[in-house]
C-alpha positions in Angstrom: 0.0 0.0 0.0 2.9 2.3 0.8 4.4 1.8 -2.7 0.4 2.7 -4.5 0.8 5.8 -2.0 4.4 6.9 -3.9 3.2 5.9 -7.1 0.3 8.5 -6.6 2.2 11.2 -5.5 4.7 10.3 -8.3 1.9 10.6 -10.8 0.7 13.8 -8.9 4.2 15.5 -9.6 4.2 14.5 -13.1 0.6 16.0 -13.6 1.8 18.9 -12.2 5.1 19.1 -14.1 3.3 18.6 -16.9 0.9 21.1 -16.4 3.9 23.6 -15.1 5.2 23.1 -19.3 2.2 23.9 -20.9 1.9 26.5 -18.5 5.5 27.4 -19.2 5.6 27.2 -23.0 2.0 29.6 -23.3 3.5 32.4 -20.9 6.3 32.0 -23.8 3.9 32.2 -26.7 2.1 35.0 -24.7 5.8 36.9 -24.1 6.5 36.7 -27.7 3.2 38.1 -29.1 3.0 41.0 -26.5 6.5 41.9 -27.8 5.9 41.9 -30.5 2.1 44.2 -30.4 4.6 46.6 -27.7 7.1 46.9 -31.2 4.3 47.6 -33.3 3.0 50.4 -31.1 6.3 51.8 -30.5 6.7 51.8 -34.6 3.2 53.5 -34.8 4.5 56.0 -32.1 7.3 57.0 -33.7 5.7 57.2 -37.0 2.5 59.7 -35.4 5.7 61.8 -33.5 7.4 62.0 -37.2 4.2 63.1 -38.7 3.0 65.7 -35.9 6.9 67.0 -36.3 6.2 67.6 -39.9 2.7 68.7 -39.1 3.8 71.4 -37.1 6.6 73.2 -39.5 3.7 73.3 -42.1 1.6 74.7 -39.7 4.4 77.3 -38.7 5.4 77.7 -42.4 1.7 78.3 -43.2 1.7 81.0 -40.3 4.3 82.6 -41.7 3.0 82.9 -45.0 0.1 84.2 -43.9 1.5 87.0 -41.4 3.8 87.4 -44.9 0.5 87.6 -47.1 -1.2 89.8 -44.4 1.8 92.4 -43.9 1.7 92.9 -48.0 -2.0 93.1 -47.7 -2.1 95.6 -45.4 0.9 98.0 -47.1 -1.0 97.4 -50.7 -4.2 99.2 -48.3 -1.9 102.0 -47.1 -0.5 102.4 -50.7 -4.1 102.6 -52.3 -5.4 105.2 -49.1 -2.3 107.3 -50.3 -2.6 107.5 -53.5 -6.4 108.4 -53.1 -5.7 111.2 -50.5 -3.4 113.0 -53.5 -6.0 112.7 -55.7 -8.8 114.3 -53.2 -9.1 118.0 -54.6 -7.9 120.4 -52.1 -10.5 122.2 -50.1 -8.9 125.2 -48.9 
């Protein structure tokens, strides 16, 4: 009866060594694919920082054109109020 009692614990341990492998080898399977999604987002992250980067020196190259656009827009205005005060007949 002794030797039945081993035997059962020996099978016991195997079960549970067994069952420590399969547990072993899917917390590798699990490692590798959450590496390798943590890559992809860190790919994806750098790509969006690139493109924001780039987003923002058109947005500040746009500005600038337009304060550019604006400043000529506004000394055209100045030229054209000029020129039609020298053409207003004198009143004096």
């Amino acid at each position: 009866m002794a030797i039945e009692g081993v035997l059962q614990t020996l099978q016991r341990v195997a079960t549970v060594v067994d069952r420590l492998e399969a547990l072993t080898e899917d917390l590798k399977d699990f490692r590798a694919s959450t590496t390798s999604r943590v890559e992809r987002i860190d790919e994806q992250l750098a790509n969006v920082r690139e493109r924001l980067t780039r987003l923002e020196a058109l947005r500040e190259a746009d500005r600038s054109q337009l304060q550019a656009d604006i400043a000529r827009f506004k000394a055209e205005v100045e030229r054209l109020e000029l020129r039609q005060v020298r053409q207003l007949p004198d009143s004096g």
